[in-house]
N, C-alpha and C positions, 0 to 999 in steps of 0.2 A: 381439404384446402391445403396447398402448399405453405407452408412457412417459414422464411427468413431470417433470420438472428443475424445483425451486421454488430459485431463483438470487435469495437475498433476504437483505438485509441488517440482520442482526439488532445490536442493542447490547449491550454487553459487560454481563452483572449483571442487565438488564434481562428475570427471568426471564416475568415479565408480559406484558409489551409485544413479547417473543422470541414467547409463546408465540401470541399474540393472529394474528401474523403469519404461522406454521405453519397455525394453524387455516384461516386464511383463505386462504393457499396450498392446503391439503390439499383445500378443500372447492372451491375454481378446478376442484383435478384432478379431484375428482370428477362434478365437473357437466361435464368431459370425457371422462369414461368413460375414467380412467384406470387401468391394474391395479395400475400402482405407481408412486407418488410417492416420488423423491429429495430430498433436505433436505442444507446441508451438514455439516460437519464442526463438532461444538460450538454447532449449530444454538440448541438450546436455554438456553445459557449466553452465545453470543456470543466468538468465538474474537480473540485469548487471552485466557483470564483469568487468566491469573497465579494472583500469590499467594492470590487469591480462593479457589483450589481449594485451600489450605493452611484452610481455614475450614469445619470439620463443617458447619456451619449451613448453609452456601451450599453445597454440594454434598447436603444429604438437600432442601432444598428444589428442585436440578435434579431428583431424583429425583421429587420430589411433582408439580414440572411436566412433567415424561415420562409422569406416571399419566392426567396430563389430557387429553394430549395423544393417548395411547393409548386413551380413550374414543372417544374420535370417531373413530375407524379403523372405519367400518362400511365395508363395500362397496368398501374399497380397502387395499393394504397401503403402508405410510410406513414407511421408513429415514430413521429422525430421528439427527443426533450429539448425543452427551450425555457429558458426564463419569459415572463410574458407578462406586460402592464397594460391592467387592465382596470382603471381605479385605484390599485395596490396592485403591489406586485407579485406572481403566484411562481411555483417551479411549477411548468407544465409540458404537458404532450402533447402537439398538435395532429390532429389528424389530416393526415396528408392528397387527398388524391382529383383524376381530373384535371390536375395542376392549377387547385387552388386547396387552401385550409379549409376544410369543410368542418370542423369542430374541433375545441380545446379542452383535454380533460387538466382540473388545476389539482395538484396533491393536498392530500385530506388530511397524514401522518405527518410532520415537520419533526424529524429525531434534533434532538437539544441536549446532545450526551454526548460524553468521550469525545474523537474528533470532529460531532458533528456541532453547528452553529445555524440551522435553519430558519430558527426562529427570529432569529437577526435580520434574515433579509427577507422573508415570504411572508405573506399571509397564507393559512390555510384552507381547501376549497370544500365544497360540501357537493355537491353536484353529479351523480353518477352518469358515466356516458360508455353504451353498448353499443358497438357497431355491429352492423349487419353485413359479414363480408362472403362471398364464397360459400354461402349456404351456410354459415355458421353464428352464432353470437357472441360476438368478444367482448369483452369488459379489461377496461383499461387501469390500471394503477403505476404506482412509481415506488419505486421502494419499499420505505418504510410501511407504507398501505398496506403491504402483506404479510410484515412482520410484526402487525397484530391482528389479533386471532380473531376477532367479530369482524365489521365494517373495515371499509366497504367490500371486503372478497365475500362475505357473508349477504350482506345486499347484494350485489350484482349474479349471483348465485340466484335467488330469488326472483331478482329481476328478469332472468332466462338466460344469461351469462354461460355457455359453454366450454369457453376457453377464456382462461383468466392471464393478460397480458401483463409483464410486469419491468417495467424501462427501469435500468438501476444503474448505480454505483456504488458500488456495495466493499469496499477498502479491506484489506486482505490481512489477515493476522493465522499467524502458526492454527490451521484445525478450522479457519474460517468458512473455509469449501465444503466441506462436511458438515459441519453446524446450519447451513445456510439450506442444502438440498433435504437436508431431514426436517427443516422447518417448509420447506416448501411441497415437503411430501405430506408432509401432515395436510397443509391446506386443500391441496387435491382432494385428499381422501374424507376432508372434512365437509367440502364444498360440493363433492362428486362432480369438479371442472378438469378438464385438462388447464394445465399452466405451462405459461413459456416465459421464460426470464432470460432478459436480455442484459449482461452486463459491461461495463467500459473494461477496458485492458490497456496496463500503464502505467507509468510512476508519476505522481504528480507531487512535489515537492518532498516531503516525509511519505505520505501516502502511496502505498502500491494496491489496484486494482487489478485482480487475478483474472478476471473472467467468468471461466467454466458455465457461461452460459447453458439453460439445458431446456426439455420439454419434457412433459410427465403425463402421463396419459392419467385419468379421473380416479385409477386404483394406484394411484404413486409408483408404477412403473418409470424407470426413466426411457425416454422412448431416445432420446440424443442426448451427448454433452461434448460439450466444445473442448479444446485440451484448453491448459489454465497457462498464463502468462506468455499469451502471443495473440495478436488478431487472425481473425478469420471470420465467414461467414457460414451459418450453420442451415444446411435446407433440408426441411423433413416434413413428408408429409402428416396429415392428421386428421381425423375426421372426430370431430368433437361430437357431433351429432349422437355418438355413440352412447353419452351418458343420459339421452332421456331412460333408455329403459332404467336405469340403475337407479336414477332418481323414482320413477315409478315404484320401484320396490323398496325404496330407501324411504318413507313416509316420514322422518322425523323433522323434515325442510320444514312439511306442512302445519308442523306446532311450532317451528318459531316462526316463522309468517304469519298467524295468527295473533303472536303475543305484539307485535309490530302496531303502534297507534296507529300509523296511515304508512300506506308504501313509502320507499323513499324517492325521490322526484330524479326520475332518467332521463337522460337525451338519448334517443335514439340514431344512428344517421348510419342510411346504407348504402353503401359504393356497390362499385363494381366487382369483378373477378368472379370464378368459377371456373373457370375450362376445365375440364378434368383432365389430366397428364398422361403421355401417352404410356408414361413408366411408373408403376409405382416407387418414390424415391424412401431407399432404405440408410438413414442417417446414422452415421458415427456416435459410438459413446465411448468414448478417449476417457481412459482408468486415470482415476486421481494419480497425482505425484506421490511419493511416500514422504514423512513431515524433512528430512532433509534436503532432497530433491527440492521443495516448494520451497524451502529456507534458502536456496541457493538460486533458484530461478528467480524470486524476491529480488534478492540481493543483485542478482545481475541484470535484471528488468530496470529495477528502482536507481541504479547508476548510469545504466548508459542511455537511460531519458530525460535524469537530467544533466549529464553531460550535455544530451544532445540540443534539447529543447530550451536551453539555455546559453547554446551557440558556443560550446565548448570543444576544441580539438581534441586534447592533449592533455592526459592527466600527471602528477608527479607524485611519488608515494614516499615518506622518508622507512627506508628498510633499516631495522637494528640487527637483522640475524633472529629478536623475537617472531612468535609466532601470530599475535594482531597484525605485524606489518605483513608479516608473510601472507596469512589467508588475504587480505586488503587488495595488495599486490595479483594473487591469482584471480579474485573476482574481478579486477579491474580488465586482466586479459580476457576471460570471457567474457565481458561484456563491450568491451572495445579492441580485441584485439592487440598483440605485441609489442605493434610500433607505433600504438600510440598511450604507451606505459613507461615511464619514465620512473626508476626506482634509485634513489641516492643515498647512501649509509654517509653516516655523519660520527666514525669513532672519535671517543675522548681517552683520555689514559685508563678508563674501568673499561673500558670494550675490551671482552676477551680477543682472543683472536679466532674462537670457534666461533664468535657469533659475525668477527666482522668475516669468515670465510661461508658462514651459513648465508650472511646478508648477500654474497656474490654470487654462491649457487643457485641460489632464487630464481636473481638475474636469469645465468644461463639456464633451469630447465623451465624457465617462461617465454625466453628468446626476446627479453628487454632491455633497453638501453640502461646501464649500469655508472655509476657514476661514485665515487667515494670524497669525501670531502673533508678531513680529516679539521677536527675544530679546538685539538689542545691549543694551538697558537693563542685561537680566540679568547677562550678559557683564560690562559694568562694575562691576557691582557684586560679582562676583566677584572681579573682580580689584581692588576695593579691599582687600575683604578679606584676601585675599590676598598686599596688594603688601609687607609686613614680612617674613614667611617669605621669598618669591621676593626678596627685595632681592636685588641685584648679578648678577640670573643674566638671561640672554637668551631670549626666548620661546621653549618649543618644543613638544614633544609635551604636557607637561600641560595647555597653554594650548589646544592643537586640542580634546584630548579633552573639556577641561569645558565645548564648545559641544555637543559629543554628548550628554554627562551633560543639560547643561540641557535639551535637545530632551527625551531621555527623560524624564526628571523633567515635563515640561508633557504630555507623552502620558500619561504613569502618572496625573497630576491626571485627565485629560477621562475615564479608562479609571475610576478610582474614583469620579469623579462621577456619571458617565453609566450605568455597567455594561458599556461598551464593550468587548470584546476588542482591546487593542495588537498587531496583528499586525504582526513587527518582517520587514524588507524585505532581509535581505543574504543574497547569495548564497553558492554552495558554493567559488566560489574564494579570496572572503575569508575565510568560516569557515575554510576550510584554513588558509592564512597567518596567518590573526589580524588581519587588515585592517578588524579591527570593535574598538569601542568597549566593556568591560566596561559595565552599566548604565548604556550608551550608545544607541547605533543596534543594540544587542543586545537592549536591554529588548525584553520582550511577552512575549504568554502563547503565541503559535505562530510558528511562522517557517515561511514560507511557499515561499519560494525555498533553504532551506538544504542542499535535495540536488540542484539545479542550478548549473552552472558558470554563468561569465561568458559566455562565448560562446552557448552558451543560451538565455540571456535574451534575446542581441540576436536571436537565431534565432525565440523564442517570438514577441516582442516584435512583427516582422515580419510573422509568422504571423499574428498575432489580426487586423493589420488588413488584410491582405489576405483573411481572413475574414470581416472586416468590411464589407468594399466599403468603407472610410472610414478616418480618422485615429481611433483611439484613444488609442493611444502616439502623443503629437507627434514630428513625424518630425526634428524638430530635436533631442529630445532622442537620440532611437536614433542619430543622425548625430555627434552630437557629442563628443568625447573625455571619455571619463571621469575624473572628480573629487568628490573628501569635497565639495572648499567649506570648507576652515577653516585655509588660510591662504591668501596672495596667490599668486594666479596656481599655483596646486596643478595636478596630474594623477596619478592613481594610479600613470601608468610610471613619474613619477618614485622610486615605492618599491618599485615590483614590477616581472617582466619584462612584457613585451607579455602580454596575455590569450590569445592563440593559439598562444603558445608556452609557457606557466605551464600551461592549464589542461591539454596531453596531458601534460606532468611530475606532473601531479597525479594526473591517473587512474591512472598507471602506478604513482604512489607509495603512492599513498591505495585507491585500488582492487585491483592486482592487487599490492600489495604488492612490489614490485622494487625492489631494493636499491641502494646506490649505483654501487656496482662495476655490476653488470647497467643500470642507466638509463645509463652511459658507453658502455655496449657499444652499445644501442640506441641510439645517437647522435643523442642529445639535449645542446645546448650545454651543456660541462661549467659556465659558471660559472653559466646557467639552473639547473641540475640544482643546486647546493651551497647557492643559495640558498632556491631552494623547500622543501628537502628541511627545512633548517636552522630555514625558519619554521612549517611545517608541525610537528616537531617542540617546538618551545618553544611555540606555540600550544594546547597540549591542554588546561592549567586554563581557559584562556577555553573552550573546548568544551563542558567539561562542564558550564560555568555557563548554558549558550543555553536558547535555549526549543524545545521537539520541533518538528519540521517534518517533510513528506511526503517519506517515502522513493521516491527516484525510477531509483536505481543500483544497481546487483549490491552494492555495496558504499557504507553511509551511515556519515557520523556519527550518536551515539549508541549504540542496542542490538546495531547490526551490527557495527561497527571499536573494539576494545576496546584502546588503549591506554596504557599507564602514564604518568602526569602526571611523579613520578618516576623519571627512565630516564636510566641515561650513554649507553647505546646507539647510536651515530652512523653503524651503517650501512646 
């Protein structure tokens, strides 16, 4: 059988503009003599939609765009996702062809972890459904369905299941692509199915959807794979028929069948297609990214979709000559191009003059509009203001922070002038600690590096221009010790530990969640470990005031790390 993978990135709501993009997918397949096109998961609505699906309206009009959708299924069958109310409400796959829904498979897994929330809006289905397409037996799932290891890939398997279909959206963290195919390869080899997983590609708010859609023949071969962080449509032949012998000699199906109280109850329903192709079609398997490549396709995917898909032109970046602003700034041109990057250095009397001339080279080796805005005036006039309240007290932390505030405050102006997106520049090791400014160096409407460490950046940072064949990041700045710039002779160490010993306390703390007692054990400097741990925790109100950024770690701030603002908690 020919097979399809439409690996396309739909917007959340956008039942229109979702739908327009199926069509034009579908009809790709068709004009490749495909039997059946894959779509992914919530295809039609744009995965996730939240509370969207708490909304009649918005869930009988997915249905009204599934009807549409279902027209045009001449001459080929489409597995589109769709939310679908049916008594309760299910995430489900419609079976598409003939140009009507000839059957509905409803998801069986509902994940209730990390960034997922299923349980909130779906009921879960029970129901296995095999189609009969092109001389073969497909068995349908969504997701989570296959990322556990029994039921129903296990049923449908026994049921005569030859190729195990799998509609996803499946949210992309550092290693996820790998983790994901070796989970998929096990089931093949488990199931003795060919598997074909189709996923969405896209940034959907915090969330980025890599793709790498693939197909794997019964012995975990990958027979295709889609490249990761672009759409495209994947077509490769297959003939699943191949695994009866293998199951014939593989006898052990036939003892867990057996232990089975009664079969599990299937739908059956068989379409059309089969022509055999005048060509056998030999499909691409596009080599994974290496982990910074994908950190940077990430990061430039996860921007310029929601620039885009949020009706954004024009972004503005505030450059210090540091090197957050700096990487911020180069991922903003590759993903939107020069002229529409707006970079403004904002000195106060601590700006060197190396970092306000680093902030300008930027500019020119990006080829973006350059702006300086010099805001001592400002400063003093603040602290005229000021200087009655603050009688008799010595400079200190309020005085740094309200050179941050003014900064933000003259971005916010250009961003409501202009219509510009403020995208704010600080990374995940400061978010952690709290080494950011409330509507400060926090302001903006996305934050761009906020699920990247420190070390990271200098690592990206590196990356891009040796990608480059050229200076992008001034190498003065990546070289140079890091500093706010808002008082004399500053450096971060001076408030934090070293970066390369902060930021593996952080993942340990922040990500795999280890506690104090355990980060001692794993011998990490105890007095490292008391104070990271210390800032990390009184830092959570500023957290939750940030603005979303690209999730890039098994574990981010925001929708994936839930913790209480109020908490005695200390261990």
């Amino acid at each position: 059988m020919r097979l399809a993978l439409a690996q396309i990135d739909p917007v959340v709501g956008d039942l229109a503009g979702n739908r327009a993009l199926i069509l034009e997918r579908l009809e790709e397949a068709r004009g490749e003599d495909a039997d059946l096109a894959v779509f992914p998961e919530l295809a039609v609505t744009g995965y996730p939609p939240e509370d969207l699906l708490l909304r009649p309206g918005f869930v009988r009009a997915a249905a009204e765009s599934l009807e549409e959708i279902a027209r045009a299924s001449q001459g080929i069958t489409a597995l589109v996702g769709v939310p679908l109310f049916d008594g309760d409400l299910y995430n489900a796959c419609a079976v598409c062809a003939d140009g009507r829904v000839q059957a509905v498979y409803r998801k069986r897994f509902l994940p209730n972890y990390g960034v997922f929330d299923e349980d909130r809006y779906f009921a879960p289905g029970r129901e296995l459904v095999v189609l009969e397409v092109a001389g073969a037996r497909v068995g349908i799932t969504i997701c989570e369905d296959m990322w556990q290891p029994g039921p129903p890939a296990t049923d449908l398997a026994l049921a005569g299941a030859e190729l195990l279909v799998n509609l996803s959206a499946s949210p992309f963290h550092v290693g996820r692509e790998r983790e994901r195919e070796a989970m998929f390869r096990q089931r093949a080899l488990d199931n003795v199915c060919f598997v074909a997983f189709c996923n969405a590609v896209g940034g959907q708010d915090e969330l980025i959807f890599d793709g790498h859609s693939l197909v794997l023949d019964d012995e975990g071969e990958v027979l295709a794979r889609a490249p990761g962080f672009e759409e495209c449509l994947v077509v490769a032949d297959v003939e699943p028929s191949a695994v009866i012998g293998r199951r014939l000699r593989d006898v052990r199906r036939r003892a867990l069948a057996r232990e089975l109280p009664e079969p599990p109850a299937v739908t059956t329903v068989a379409v059309g297609g089969g022509s055999t192709p005048e060509t056998q079609r030999s499909a691409p398997v596009v080599e994974f990214e290496s982990e910074l490549e994908s950190m940077r396709r990430a990061l430039v995917l996860g921007l310029g979709d929601y620039v885009g898909k949020n009706g954004f032109h024009e972004i503005v970046v505030g450059v210090s000559g540091g090197i957050d602003s700096a990487l911020t700034a180069a991922l903003a041109v590759a993903a939107l191009g020069p002229e529409r990057v707006h970079c403004v250095s904002m000195p106060s009397r601590y700006s060197s003059q190396a970092t306000r001339d680093d902030a300008r080279r930027l500019a020119e080796n990006l080829g973006c509009d350059f702006r300086e805005l010099p805001i001592e005036g400002i400063v003093a006039a603040f602290g005229e203001t000021l200087a009655e309240p603050f009688a008799g007290r010595e400079p200190g932390l309020a005085q740094e922070n309200l050179q941050a505030r003014i900064r933000g405050t003259l971005l916010m102006a250009l961003s409501n002038e202009f219509g510009w997106l403020l995208v704010a520049t600080g990374n995940k090791s400061e978010m952690s600690v709290g080494y950011a400014t409330l509507y400060g160096d926090m302001a903006g409407g996305f934050a761009l590096l906020k699920d990247v460490f420190k070390t990271d950046v200098f690592r990206l940072s590196r990356y891009l221009n040796e990608q480059a064949g050229r200076e992008l990041v001034p190498v003065s700045t990546i070289e140079r010790a890091p500093s706010a710039e808002l008082r004399a002779d500053q450096l971060d160490e001076d408030s934090l530990p070293p970066y390369d010993e902060l930021d593996r306390v952080l993942e340990a703390y922040v990500e795999e969640d280890r506690s104090l007692e355990e980060l001692a054990r794993d011998g990490f400097d105890p007095q490292v470990v008391e104070r990271a741990v210390s800032l990390v925790d009184r830092a959570e109100y500023k957290r939750r005031q940030a603005p979303p950024g690209v999730r890039l770690r098994p574990k981010a701030f925001g929708r994936d790390r839930r913790t209480p603002i109020t908490s005695r908690w200390r261990g």
